[in-house]
N, C-alpha and C positions, 0 to 999 in steps of 0.2 A: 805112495802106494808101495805097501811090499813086493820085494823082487822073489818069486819064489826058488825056496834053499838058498838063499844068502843070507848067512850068521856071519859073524865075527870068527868062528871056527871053522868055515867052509870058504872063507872069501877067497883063498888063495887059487880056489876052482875056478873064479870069475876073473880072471886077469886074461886080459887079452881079448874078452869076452863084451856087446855092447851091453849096458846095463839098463836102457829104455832109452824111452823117448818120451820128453816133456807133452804137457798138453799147448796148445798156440796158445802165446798172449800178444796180445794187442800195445804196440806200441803207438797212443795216440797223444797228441800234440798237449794235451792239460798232462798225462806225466813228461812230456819232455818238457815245460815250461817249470812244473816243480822239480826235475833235476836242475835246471840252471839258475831256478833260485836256491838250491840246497849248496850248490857248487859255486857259485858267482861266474858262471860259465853264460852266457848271454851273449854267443857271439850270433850274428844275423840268421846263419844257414839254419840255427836251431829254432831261436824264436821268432823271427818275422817272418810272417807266412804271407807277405803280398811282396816284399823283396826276393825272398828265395824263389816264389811261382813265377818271378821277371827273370831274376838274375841268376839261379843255381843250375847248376847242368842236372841235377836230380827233377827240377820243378817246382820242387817241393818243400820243406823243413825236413831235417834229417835229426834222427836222433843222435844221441853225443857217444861216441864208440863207448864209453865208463860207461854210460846208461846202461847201454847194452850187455855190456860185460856184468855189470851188474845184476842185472835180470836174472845172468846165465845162473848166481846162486839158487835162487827159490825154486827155478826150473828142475837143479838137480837136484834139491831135496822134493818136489814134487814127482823128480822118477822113481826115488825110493833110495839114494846111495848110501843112506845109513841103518844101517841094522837093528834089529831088535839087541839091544844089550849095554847101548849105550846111553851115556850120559850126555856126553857134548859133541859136537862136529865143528869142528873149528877150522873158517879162512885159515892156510897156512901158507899159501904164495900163487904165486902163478910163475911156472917154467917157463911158459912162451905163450903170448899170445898175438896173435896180427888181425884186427879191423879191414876184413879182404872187401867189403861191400857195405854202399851206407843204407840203415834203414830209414825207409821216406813217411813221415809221421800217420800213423794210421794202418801202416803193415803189421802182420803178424810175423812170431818170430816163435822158434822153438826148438828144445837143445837135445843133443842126441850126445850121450854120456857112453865111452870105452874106458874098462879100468885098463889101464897101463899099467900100473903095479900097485902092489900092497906090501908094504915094508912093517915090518915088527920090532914096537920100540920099546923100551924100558915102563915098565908100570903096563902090560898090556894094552899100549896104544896102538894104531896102528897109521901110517900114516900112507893114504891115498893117494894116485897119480890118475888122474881122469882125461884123458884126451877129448875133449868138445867141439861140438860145431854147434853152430848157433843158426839155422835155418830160415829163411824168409820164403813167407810162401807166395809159390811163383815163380821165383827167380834161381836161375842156376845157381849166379854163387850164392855162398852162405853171407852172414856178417859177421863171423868169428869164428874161429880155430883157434882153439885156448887147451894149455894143458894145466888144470887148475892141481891145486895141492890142497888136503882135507886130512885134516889131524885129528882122528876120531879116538875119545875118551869114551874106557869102559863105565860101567854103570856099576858102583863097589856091591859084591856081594853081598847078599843078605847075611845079616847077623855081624858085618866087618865094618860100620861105619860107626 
């Protein structure tokens, strides 16, 4: 969803500024069983759901913190963190992030995006700093504080390709 007045020429106004809130998605047990077949990650807490409901101090299956992390991309381009003008938005790292709470299979989850900074790079790039939380609803803590990094390529002028 467009963020209204955020261009690539105005971005430097939204720094510091939150830039939305994702819509809830549902973390249910059929996508944490296809992450830990995509991942070969198949440890008990995620996929057996009648051991974790004995044994896990959650109760539950828990999603795999990458899951989650993962999710957190589509969430921010669901806020809108890329502007009209581009071409690409490209993963460019992650500064820090910490897994502060696990999500228990079947919770929602949903990310609240701060630009942190917007730096200007050679070829009118610009390269993003977003500070994230990743929200469970319900629960005090979050399951993420992530500061993602997002390498957004212009879209080449008309008439210069």
């Amino acid at each position: 969803m467009p963020i209204p007045g955020y261009t690539l020429d105005t971005i430097d106004q939204f720094v510091g500024k939150e830039l939305g809130v994702s819509d809830w998605v549902t973390i249910g047990q059929d996508r944490i069983d296809q992450f830990a077949d995509a991942t070969g990650d198949h440890q008990w807490i995620h996929v057996d759901v009648e051991r974790a409901a004995r044994e896990s101090p959650a109760k539950s299956t828990i999603a795999h913190g990458f899951l989650t992390l993962s999710a957190l991309a589509g969430m921010t381009m669901q806020i809108g963190i890329v502007p009209d003008g581009v071409s690409e938005a490209l993963n460019y790292g992650i500064d820090k992030a910490r897994f502060v709470a696990p999500v228990r299979s079947g919770k929602r989850i949903r990310a609240h995006a701060v630009l942190a900074s917007a730096e200007k790079k050679p070829g009118g790039r610009m390269l993003l700093t977003l500070s994230c939380t990743v929200e469970i609803e319900g629960e005090q803590k979050p399951a993420i504080v992530a500061d993602l990094l997002s390498m957004l390529v212009p879209a080449e002028p008309a008439g210069r390709g």
